[in-house]
C-alpha positions in Angstrom: 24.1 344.3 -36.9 26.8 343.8 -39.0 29.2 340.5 -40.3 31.4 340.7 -37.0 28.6 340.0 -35.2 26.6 337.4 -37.4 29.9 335.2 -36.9 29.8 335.9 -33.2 26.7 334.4 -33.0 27.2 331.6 -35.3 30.5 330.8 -32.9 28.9 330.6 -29.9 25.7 328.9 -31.4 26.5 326.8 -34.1 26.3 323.6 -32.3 22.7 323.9 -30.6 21.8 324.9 -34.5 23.3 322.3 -35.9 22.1 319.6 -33.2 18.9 320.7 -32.6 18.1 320.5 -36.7 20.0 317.1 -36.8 17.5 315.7 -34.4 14.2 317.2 -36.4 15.6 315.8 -39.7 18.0 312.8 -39.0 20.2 314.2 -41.1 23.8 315.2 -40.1 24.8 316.8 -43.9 21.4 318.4 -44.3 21.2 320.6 -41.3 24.6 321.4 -41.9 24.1 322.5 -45.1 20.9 324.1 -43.6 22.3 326.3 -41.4 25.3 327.3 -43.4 22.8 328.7 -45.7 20.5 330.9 -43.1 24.5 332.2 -41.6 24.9 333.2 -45.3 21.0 334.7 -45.4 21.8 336.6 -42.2 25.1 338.2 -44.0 22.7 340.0 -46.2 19.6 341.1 -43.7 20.9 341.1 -40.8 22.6 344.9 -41.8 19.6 345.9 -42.8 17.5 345.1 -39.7 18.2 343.1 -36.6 16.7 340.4 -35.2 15.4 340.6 -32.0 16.7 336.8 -31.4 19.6 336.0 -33.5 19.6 332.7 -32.3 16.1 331.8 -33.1 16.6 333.9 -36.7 18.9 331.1 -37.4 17.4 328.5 -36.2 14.0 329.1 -38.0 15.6 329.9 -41.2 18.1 326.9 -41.4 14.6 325.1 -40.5 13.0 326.5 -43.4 16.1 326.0 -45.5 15.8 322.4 -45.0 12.3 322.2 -45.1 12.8 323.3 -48.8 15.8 321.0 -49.4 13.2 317.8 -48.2 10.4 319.0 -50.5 12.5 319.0 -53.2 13.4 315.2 -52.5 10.5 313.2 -53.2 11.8 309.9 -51.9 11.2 311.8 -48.3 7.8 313.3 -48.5 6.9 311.3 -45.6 9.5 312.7 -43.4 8.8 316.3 -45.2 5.1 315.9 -43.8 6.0 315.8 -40.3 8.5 318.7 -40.6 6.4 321.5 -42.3 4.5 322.9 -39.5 3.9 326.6 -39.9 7.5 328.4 -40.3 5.8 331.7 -40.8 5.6 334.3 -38.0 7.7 335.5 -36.0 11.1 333.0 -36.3 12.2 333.9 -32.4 8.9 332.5 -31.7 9.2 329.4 -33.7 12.7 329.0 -32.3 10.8 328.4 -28.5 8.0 326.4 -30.4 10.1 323.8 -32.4 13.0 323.7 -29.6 12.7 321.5 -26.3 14.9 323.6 -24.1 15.7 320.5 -22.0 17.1 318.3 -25.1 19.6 320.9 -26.0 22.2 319.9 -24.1 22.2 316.1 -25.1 21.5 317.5 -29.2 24.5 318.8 -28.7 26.7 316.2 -26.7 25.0 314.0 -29.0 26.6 315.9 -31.9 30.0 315.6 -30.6 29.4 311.8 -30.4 28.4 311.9 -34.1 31.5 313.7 -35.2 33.5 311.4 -33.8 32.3 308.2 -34.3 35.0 305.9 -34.8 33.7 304.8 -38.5 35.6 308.0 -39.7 39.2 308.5 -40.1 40.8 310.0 -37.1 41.7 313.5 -39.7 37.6 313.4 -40.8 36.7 313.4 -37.4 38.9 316.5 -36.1 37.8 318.4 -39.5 33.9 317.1 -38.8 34.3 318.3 -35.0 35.9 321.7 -35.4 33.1 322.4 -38.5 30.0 321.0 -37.1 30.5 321.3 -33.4 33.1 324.4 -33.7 31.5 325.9 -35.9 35.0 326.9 -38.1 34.8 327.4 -41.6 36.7 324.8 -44.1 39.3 327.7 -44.6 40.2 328.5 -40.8 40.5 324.5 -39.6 42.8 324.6 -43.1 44.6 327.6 -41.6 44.9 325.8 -38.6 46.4 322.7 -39.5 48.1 324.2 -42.7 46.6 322.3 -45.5 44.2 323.1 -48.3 40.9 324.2 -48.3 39.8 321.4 -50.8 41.6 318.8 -48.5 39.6 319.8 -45.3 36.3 320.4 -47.7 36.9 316.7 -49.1 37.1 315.2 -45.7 34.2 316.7 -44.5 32.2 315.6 -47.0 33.0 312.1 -47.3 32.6 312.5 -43.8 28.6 313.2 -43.8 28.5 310.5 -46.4 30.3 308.0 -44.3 28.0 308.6 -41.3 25.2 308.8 -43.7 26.0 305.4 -45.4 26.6 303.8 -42.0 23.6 304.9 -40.8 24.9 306.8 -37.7 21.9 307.1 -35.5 21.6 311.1 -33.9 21.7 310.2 -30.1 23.6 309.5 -27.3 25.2 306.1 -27.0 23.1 304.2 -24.6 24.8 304.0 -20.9 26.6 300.6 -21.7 29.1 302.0 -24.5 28.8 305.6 -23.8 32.1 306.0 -21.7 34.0 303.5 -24.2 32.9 306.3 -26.8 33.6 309.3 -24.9 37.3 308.1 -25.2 37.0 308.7 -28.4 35.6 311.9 -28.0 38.0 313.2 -25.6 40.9 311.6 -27.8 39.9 313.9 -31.3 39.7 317.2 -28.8 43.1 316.6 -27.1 44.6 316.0 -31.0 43.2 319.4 -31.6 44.9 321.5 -28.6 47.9 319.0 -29.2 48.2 320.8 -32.8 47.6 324.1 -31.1 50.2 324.0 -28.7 53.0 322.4 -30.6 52.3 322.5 -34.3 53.6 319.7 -35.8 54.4 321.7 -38.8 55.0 325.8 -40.3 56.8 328.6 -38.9 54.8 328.9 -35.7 55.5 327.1 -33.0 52.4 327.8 -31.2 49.0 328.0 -32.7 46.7 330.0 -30.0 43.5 330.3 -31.6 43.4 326.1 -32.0 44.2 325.2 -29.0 42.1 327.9 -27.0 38.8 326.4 -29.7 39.7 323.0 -28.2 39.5 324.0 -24.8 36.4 325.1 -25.4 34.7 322.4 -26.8 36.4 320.6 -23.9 34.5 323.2 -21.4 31.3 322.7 -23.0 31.6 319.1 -23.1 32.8 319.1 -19.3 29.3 320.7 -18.5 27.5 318.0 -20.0 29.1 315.7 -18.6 29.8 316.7 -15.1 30.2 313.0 -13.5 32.8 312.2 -16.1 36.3 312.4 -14.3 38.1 312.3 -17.2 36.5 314.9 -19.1 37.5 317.0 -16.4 41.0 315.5 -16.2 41.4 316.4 -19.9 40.3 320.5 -19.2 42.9 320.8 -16.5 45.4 319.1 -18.8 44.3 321.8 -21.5 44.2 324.7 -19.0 47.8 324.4 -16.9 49.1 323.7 -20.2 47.9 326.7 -22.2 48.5 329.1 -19.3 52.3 328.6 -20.2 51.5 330.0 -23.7 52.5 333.6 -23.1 55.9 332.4 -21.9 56.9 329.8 -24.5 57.9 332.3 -27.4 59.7 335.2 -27.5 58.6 338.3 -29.3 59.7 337.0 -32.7 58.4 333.8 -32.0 61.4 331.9 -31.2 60.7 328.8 -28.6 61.6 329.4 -24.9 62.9 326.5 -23.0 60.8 325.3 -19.8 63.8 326.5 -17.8 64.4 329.4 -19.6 60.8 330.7 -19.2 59.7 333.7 -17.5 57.0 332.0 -14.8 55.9 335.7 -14.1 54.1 335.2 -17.7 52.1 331.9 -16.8 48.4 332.7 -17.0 47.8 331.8 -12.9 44.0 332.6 -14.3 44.2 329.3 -16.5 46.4 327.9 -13.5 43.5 328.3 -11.3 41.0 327.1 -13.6 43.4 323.9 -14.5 43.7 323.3 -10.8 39.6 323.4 -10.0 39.2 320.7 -13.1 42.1 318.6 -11.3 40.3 318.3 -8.4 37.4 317.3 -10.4 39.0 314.3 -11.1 38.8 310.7 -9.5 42.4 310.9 -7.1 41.8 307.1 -6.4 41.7 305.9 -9.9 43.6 309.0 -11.7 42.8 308.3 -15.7 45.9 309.0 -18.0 44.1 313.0 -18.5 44.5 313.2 -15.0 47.7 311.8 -14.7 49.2 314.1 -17.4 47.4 317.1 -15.4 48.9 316.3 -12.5 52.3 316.3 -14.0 51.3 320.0 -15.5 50.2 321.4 -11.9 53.4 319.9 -10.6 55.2 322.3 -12.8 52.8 325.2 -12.2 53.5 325.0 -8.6 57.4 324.9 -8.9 59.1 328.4 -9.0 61.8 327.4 -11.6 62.6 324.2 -12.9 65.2 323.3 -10.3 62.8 323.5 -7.6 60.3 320.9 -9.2 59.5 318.5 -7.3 61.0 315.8 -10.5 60.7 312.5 -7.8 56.8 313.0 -8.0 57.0 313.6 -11.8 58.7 310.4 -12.4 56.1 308.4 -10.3 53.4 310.0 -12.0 55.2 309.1 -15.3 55.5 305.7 -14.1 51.7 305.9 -12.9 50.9 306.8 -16.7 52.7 303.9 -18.1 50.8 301.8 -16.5 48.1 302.8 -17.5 48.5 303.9 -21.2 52.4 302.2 -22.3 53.4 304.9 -25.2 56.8 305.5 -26.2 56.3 309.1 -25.8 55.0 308.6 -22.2 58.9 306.9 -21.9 60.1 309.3 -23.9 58.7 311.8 -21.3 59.6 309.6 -18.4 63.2 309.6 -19.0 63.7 313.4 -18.9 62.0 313.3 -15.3 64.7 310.7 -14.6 67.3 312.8 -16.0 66.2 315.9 -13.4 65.7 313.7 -10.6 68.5 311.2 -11.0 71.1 312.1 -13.9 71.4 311.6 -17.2 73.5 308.3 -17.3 69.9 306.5 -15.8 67.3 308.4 -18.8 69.9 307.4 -21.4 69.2 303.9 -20.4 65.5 304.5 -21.1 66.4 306.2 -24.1 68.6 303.7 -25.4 66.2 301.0 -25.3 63.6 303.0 -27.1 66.3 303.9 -30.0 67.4 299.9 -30.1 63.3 299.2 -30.6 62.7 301.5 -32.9 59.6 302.6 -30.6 59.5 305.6 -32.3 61.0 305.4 -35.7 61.1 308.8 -37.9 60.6 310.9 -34.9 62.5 314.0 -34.3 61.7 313.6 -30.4 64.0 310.8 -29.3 67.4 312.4 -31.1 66.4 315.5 -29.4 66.0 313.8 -26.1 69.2 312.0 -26.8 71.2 314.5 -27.9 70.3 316.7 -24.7 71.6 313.5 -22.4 74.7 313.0 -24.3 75.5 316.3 -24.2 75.3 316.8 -20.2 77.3 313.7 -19.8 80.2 315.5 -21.7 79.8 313.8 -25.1 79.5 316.6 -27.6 80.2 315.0 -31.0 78.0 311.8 -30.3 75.3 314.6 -29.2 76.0 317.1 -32.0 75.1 314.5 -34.5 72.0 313.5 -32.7 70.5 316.9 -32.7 71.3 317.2 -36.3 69.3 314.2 -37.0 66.1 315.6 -35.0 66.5 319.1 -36.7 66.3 317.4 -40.5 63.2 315.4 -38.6 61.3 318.1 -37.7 58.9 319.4 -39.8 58.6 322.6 -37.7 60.3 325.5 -38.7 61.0 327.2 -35.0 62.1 323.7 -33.6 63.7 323.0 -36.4 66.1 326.5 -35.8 66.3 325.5 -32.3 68.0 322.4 -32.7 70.6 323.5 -35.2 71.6 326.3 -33.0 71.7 323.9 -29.9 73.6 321.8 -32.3 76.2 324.2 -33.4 77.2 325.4 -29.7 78.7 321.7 -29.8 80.8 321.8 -32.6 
């Protein structure tokens, strides 16, 4: 068994590791560090011989691992006593001995909770989630949201110690608080398929491999938590919105308008999938996931952007205001009204957002505004609009969008 297929197993069980040591020591940075030392271990002898239970190899050596850690810290002999049963033997049997199959899923909903407890920073908790609960290394979440190594390594260290300090307890929230915290759960997984699907930054405009991680920490945590609507809102949010992937860039890259795309392109798989989730969801009392996935299979049901249906859009927009206000969500709103009713009515919107300053240093609003002026006829006021959003926008593709949008108005 080679390195290929160490990280394949360390992908898809990472988290149970992770968890499952967190519990036996209480220790969020320790089994970490734990099991980033048996993956290393297995680099070496797993080529040499396989184990019969990769899985449980892990699991008993990152036990081991931090069995040695605690004996070396005499200030927790006590808990060192009640860890060091036997590891010797066979470690796929110690991996069914040590491990209640019935805890694994809460270990491991339990560890999402952890990494995104709201005593971190919102950035330490998307690093903490993608390491811990992902399973990514410091240099592919650094990749991913294009800064360096050191920064993401920083942040998820002072993120262990924050938890640590604080004195994060490793369990669920108790029933009272837990769907107030799952908010915040759901919040730090949609800010990492957000960054996947339109980087805010670099010369891609799509990052694939983020966004497709998220929705799978979004599937996993949608099979722990069945009942939760939302949870389920949030996957078919994820899902209709990722099966446009394949048509949003050209070959080179280039961004494809929405009504420019190729629908024959649209993943109907992911459509499908997006749709089942949807109906998942609570249609009486529609949370703002829901709402936004609703917009999203309005689109995937339209055959071209003309034939949208852009009167339901706009009552779902106004459906989401209510229930989360944003600026965006108006933002968002006014190009419905644009499609459904002109563009004199969604400058309105706009216009009051711009004289608020709702949205201040945004390249979204001069974007939006520069598209309405320009289908009402007013080129120059529009040309210098899109201007302003191209030397806003930190994305490179955009960024070339906008300019040549721009310059077809001189």
């Amino acid at each position: 068994m080679g390195a290929v297929d160490v990280e394949a197993v360390w992908r898809v069980e990472s988290a149970r590791i992770v968890a499952a040591l967190t519990r036996f020591t209480g220790d969020l940075g320790l089994a970490e560090d734990a099991t980033q030392e048996a993956v290393a271990e297995a680099l070496v002898s797993w080529p040499r011989a396989s184990p019969a239970n990769p899985a449980g190899w892990l699991m008993a050596t990152a036990r081991r691992r931090a069995i040695d850690t605690i004996r070396r810290r005499t200030a927790l002999r006590d808990r060192y006593a009640l860890l060091a049963v036997d590891a010797a033997g066979d470690p796929a049997a110690s991996w069914v001995e040590d491990v209640d199959p019935d805890r694994i899923d809460d270990d491991v909903l339990a560890l999402m909770f952890v990494s995104c407890h709201p005593v971190l920073p919102p950035a330490a908790r998307v690093a903490l989630t993608l390491r811990v609960v992902g399973g990514l290394s410091s240099e592919q979440i650094a990749r991913a949201f294009l800064v360096p190594v050191p920064t993401v390594q920083a942040r998820i260290t002072r993120a262990k110690k924050t938890i640590a300090a604080a004195r994060v307890p490793f369990e669920l929230p108790p029933a009272d608080e837990r769907r107030a915290r799952l908010g915040g759960v759901l919040h730090v997984l949609y800010a990492i398929f957000t960054e996947g699907s339109t980087a805010t930054s670099g010369d891609h405009l799509l990052r694939p491999d983020v966004a497709y991680e998220a929705v799978r920490l979004i599937r996993t945590l949608a099979a722990l938590q069945p009942d939760e609507a939302e949870v389920h809102g949030l996957l078919a949010l994820c899902e209709l919105t990722a099966a446009r992937f394949p048509a949003r860039t050209d070959p080179d890259g280039t961004p494809v308008l929405l009504e420019d795309q190729d629908r024959r392109l649209w993943d109907t798989s992911a459509i499908r999938r997006g749709l089942a989730a949807l109906n998942r969801t609570s249609p009486r009392n529609p949370g703002p996931y829901a709402l936004q996935a609703a917009i999203a299979a309005t689109h995937a049901a339209a055959p071209s952007v003309g034939a949208t249906d852009w009167d339901r859009v706009v009552l779902l927009y106004d459906a989401l205001g209510r229930v989360t206000p944003s600026p965006v969500v108006d933002l968002n709103r006014a190009v419905a009204v644009a499609m459904a009713s002109g563009p004199a009515r969604a400058l309105a919107i706009v216009e009051e957002l711009v004289t608020a300053r709702r949205l201040p240093g945004s390249h979204l609003v001069p974007t939006v505004r520069g598209e309405l002026l320009a289908r009402l006829g007013r080129s120059a006021e529009a040309r210098v609009e899109l201007e302003l959003a191209a030397r806003l926008c930190a994305n490179q593709r955009e960024r070339a969008v906008l300019l040549r949008r721009a310059a077809t108005l001189g």
